[in-house]
MIDOSE-1310 file (N, C-alpha, C; in nm, 2 decimals, decimal comma, always signed):
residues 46
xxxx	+0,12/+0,92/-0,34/+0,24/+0,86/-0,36/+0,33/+0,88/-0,23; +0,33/+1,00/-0,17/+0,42/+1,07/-0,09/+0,40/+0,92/+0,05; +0,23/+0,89/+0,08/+0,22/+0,83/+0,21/+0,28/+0,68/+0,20; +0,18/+0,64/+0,03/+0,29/+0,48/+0,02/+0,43/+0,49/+0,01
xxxx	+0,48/+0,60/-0,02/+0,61/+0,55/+0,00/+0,69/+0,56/+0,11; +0,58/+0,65/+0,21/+0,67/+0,64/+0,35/+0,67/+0,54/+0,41; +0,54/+0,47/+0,40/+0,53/+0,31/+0,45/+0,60/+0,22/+0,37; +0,65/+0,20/+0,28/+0,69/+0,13/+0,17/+0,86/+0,11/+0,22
xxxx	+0,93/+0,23/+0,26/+1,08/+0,23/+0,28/+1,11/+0,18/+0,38; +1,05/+0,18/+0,49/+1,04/+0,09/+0,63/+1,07/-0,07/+0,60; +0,92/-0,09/+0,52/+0,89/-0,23/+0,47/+1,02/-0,31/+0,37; +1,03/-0,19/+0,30/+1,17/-0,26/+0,21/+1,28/-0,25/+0,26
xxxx	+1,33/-0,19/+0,36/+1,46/-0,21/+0,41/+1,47/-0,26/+0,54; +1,35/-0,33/+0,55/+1,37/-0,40/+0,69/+1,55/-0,50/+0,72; +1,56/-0,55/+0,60/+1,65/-0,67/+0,58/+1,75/-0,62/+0,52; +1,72/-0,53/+0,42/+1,86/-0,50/+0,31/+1,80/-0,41/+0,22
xxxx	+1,88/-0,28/+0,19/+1,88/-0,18/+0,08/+1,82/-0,21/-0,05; +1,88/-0,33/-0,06/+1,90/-0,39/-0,26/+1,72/-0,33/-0,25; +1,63/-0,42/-0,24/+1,49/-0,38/-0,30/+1,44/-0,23/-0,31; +1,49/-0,15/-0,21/+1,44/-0,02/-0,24/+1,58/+0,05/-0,30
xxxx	+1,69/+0,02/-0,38/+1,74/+0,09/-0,46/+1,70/-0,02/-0,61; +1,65/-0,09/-0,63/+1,59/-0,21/-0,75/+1,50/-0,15/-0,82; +1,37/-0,08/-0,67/+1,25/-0,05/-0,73/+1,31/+0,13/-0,77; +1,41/+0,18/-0,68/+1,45/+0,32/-0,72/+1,46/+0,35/-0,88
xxxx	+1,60/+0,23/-0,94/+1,62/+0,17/-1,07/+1,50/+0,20/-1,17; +1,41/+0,10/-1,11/+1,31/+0,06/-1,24/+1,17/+0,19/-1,21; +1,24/+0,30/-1,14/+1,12/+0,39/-1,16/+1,11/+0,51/-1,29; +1,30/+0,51/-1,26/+1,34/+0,57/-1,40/+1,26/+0,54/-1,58
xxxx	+1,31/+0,44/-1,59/+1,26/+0,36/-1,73/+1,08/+0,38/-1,71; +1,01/+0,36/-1,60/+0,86/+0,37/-1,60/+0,83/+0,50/-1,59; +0,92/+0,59/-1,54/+0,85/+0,70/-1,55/+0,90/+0,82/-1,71; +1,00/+0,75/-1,76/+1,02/+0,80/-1,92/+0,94/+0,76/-2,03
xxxx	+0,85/+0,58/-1,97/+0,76/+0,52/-2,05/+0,63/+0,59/-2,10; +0,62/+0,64/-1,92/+0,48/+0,70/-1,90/+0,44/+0,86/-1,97; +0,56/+0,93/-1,97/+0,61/+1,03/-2,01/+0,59/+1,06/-2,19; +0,66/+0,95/-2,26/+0,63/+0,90/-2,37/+0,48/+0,87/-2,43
xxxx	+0,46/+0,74/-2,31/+0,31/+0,73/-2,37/+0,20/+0,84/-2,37; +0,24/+0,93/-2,28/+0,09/+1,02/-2,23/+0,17/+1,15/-2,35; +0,25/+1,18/-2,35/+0,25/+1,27/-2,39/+0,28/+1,34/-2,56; +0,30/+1,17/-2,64/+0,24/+1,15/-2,77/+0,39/+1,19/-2,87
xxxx	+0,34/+1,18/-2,99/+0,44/+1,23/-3,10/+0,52/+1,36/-3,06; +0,62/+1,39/-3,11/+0,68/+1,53/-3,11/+0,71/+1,59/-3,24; +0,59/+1,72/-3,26/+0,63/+1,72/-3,36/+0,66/+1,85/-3,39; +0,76/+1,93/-3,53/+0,80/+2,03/-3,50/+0,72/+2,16/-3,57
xx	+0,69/+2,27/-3,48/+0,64/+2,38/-3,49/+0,61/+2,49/-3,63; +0,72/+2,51/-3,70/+0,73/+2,56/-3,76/+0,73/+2,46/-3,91
């Protein structure tokens, strides 16, 4: 992740910010999805 995104911030701000604060945005919601899906029901202990 670390290397695509060092080439990736170059590439997206060649012209203008907006795309790499867009994809910043939509990493949130993917990474709570992913978080959700993988890590299942919650359910309580006692």
């Amino acid at each position: 992740g670390t290397l695509l995104t060092t080439w990736l911030v170059p590439v997206l701000t060649r012209t203008s910010y907006v795309p790499f604060f867009a994809l910043a945005a939509l990493l949130v919601p993917l990474g709570a999805a992913v978080a959700l899906g993988v890590g299942g029901t919650i359910r309580r202990l006692a």
